[in-house]
N, C-alpha and C positions, 0 to 999 in steps of 0.2 A: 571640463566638458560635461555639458549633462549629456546624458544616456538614458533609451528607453525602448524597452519590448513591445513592436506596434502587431498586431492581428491583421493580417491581409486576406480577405476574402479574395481577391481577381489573382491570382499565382498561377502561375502553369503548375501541373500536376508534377512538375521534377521539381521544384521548388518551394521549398518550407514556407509556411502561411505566418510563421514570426520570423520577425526580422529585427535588427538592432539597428538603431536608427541614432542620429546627434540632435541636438536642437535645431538645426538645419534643413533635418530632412535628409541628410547623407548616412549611407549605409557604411556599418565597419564591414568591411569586406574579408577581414580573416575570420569573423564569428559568421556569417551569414553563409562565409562559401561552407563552412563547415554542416552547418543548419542543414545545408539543400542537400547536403551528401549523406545526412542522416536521411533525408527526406528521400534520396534513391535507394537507401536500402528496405527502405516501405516500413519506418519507424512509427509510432503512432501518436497521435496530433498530442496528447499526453506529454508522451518521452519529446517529443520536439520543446515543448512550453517548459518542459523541466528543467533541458539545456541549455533552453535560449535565458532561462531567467540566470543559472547556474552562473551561466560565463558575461551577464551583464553586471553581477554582483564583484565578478574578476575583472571585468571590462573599466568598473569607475577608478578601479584601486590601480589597473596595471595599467590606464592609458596619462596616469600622471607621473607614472616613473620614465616617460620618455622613450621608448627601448624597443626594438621590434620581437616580436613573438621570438623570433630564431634567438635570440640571447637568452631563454629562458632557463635558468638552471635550479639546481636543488634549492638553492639559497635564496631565489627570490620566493619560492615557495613557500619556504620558512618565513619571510619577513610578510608572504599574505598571510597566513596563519598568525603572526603577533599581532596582523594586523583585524584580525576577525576576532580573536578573545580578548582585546583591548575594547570592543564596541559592549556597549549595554542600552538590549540584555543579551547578554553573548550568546551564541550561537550552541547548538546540541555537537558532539561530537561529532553525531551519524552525520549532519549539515555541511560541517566540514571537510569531513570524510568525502562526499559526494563532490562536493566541489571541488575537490585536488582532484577526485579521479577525473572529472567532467576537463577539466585543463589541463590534465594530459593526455585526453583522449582527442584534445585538439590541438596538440602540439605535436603528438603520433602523424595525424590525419596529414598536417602540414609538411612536418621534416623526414617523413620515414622513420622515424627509432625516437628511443627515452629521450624524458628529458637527464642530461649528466650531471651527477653529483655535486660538480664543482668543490668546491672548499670545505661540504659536511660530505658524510656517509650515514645512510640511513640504511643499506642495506644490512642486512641478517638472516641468518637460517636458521629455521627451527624445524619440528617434527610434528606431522599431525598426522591424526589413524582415519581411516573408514568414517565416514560419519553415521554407518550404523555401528561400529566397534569392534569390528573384526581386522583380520590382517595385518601386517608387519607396518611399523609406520612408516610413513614418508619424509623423505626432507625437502622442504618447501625451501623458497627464498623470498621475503619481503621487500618490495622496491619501491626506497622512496620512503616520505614523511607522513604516520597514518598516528592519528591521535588511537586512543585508547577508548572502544565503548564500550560502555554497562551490559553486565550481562542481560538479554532481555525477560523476564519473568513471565509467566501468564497465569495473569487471574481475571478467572471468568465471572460471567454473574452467577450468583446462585438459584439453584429451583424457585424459590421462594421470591427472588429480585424478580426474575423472569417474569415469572405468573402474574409478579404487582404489576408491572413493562405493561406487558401482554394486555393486562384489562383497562390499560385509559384508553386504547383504543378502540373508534366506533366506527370506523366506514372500513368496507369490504379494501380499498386500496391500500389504506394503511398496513391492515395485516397481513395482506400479501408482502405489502414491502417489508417488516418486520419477520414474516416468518421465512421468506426465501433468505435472507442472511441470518434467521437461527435455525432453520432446520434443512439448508442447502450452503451457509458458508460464504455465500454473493459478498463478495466489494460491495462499497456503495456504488461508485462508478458503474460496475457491472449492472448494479441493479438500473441505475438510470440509461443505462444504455441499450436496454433490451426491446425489442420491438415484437410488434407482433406479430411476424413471421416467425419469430426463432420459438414460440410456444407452442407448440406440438402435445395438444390436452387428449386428442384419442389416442397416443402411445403412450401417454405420461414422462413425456419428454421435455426436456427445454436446452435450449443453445444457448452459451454462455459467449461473450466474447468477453475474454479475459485482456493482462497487460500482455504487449505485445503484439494486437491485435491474433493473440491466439485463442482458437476454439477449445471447446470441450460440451460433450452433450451431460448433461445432468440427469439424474431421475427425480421428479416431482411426484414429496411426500400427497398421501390421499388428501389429508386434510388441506393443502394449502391448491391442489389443483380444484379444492369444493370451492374456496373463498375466490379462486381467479375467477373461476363461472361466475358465481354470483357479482362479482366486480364487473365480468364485463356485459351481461347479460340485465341490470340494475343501476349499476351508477357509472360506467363510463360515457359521456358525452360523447353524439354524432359528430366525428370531428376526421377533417380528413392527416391528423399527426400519424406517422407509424412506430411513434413509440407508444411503449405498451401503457405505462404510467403518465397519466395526465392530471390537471389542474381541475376538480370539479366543481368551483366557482370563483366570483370573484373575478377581474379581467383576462387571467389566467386560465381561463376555465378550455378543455378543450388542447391549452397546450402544454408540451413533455415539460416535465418535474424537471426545475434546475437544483444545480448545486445547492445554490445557497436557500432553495424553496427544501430541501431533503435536509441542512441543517436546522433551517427553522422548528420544522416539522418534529425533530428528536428535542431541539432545545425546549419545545411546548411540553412534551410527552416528560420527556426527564423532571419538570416542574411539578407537573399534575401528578405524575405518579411518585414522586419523592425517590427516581432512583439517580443519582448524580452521577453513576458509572456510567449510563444505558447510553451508548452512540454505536451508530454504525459497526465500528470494525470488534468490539466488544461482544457486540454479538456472534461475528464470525469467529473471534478467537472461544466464543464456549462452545459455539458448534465443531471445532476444533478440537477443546479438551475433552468434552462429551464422547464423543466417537473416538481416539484415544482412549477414555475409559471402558468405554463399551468392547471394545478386543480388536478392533480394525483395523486390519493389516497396514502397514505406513505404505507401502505403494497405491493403497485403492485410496487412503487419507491425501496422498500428494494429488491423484490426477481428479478428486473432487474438488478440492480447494486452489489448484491451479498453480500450485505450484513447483518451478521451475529447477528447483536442487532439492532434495528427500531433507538436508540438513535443516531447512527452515521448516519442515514438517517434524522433523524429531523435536523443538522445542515443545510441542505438545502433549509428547510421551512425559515429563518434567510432573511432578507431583504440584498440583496447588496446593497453597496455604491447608483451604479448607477440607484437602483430602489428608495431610500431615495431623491437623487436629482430631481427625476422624481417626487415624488410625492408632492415634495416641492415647484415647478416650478407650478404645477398643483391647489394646494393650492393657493399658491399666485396671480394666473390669474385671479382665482374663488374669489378673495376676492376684487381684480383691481373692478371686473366687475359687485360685487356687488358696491360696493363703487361709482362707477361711475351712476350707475341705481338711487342711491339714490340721488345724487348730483342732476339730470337729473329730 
């Protein structure tokens, strides 16, 4: 059976705009009822597209084994998993990961409770502390089959990447968009999705809507609230779009920056300036380790960058590479220079 994620514009407002469809044109109705019930808890069109692709990827694998959703147990979980690192190029753990929890946040939705073990056990208990590192630890319990990821690292760009980044750009919108995610943090998402109500330049404000469709107001550094004036007072086009960021030639001109116009856009820049690191979210992970370095409390670092447990904010307390080298260099000067004192 082929399967496929269609876009619906005409939905009623209680009803997800993706839908899982057959070659036919018929709806799977245990993915789609699920969809619209994400769709009542006022989920955002994002998280809708993520799930619906999630469980069309489970949808091709599980509607050949015959079986109604209610028979789902440990073990067919395991054989979708042999069945995902068996494909090349195989899948990332984290991919994996998302998609067992995504099917059984739709078999929850369905049957009222887990899915059961059946014939493995993957449950286990282990111990974790605070995720700032205080207090007695806890004893958690694991349920279910969760592959193993890499610990994640951050390395940021350096001063010097930055600066090179920073100067291929020539119009007042670029640098807007490059410097609200290095020196405010922004998603790219977030940066595409900003309009020009939520810019608020006589308080030096700006409203963000982050994932979740959750807010958070921002403070806008001096320098980039100068470059938004001159962007839109210079080169934004008379257009009646109310997003902030638009297209300034070309048939595009006039309308909001897509997606795939915001990857071009990096992929030109990363060529011209020779940095092959420079995308998007790279920049938010330096304005990230920056502020981190700078002494920034981890609660004021979580609710600038929007995010929703402090533990993904501690990865940035973590030493980069080039701050290890730094300190290493620094060590060993200080040991030169005693060594030398005493010699002396």
């Amino acid at each position: 059976m082929k399967l496929s994620v269609v876009y619906q514009l005409t939905v009623s407002a209680s009803s997800s705009p993706y839908r899982l469809l057959d070659n036919e044109g018929r709806e799977l109705d245990w993915v789609n009822a699920f969809l619209d019930a994400q769709r009542l808890r006022q989920l955002s069109p994002r998280s809708l597209r993520i799930y619906a692709y999630d469980l069309l990827h489970f949808a091709h694998w599980f509607e050949a084994q015959h079986q109604p959703l209610a028979r789902i147990t440990e073990p067919t979980l395991v054989d979708y998993v042999r069945h995902q690192l068996e494909q090349d190029p195989k899948p990332r753990p984290q991919t994996v990961n998302h998609r067992l929890g995504t099917v059984r946040c739709c078999y929850r939705f369905h049957t009222g409770q887990e899915i059961p073990a059946g014939t493995v056990h993957f449950q286990r208990r282990y111990t974790q502390r605070s995720p700032l590192g205080y207090g007695r630890p806890r004893t958690a319990i694991a349920r279910g089959l969760r592959l193993k990821q890499e610990r994640r690292v951050i390395v940021p760009l350096s001063v010097e990447e930055v600066a090179k980044f920073w100067q291929s750009f020539r119009t007042y919108r670029d640098l807007a968009l490059v410097g609200l995610m290095l020196l405010d943090g922004l998603r790219s998402c977030e940066v595409l999705a900003l309009q020009l109500q939520d810019l608020q330049l006589a308080d030096g404000d700006l409203r963000v809507h982050g994932k979740g469709n959750k807010q958070r107001l921002l403070p806008l550094p001096p320098e980039i609230r100068e470059v938004l004036e001159y962007y839109l007072h210079l080169e934004r086009p008379l257009t009646n779009a109310s997003a902030l960021f638009v297209g300034l030639k070309g048939r595009a001109r006039g309308q909001p920056i897509t997606v795939a116009g915001l990857r071009s856009l990096f992929r030109h820049h990363r060529v011209r300036s020779r940095i092959p690191r420079a995308n998007p979210h790279r920049l938010r992970h330096t304005f990230g380790a920056d502020m981190a370095r700078a002494g920034m409390s981890l609660p004021a670092l979580q609710q600038l960058m929007g995010h929703s447990q402090i533990s993904t904010t501690m990865r940035y307390v973590q030493l980069a590479p080039q701050d290890v080298w730094r300190e290493y260099a620094c060590a060993i000067q200080k040991r030169r220079t005693l060594d030398s004192s005493h010699m002396s």
